[in-house]
C-alpha positions, -999 to +999 in steps of 0.1 A: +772+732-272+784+695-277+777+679-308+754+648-305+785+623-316+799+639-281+765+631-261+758+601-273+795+588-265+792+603-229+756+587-223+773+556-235+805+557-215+778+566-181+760+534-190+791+514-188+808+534-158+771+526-140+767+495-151+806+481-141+805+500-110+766+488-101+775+471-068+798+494-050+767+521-060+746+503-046+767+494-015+771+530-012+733+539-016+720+514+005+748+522+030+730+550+045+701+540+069+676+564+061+675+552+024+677+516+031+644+523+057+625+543+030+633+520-001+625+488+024+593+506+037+586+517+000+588+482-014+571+465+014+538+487+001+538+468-034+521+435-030+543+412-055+572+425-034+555+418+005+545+384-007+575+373-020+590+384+008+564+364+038+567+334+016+606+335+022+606+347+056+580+324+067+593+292+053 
């Protein structure tokens, strides 16, 4: 069993690894059609989000 000096340095060290690495994650996630469809189609359902987005698109 780690001890909790090892866990906490490990959850650190993923927040940094995430956190340097954010864009080529998401470039990688976003990369794959059938994600980008459902997290488009996903935020198009909240209403800040679709009106945001008709403000810019319709301009």
């Amino acid at each position: 069993m780690l001890s909790s000096l090892t866990r906490i340095a490990l959850f650190i060290g993923g927040i940094y690894a995430i956190y340097r690495y954010r864009y080529r994650i998401f470039n990688r996630v976003f990369g794959n059609p059938t994600i980008r469809r459902f997290a488009i189609s996903t935020s198009m359902n909240i209403p800040f989000i679709r009106n945001k987005m008709m403000q810019q698109a319709f301009r």
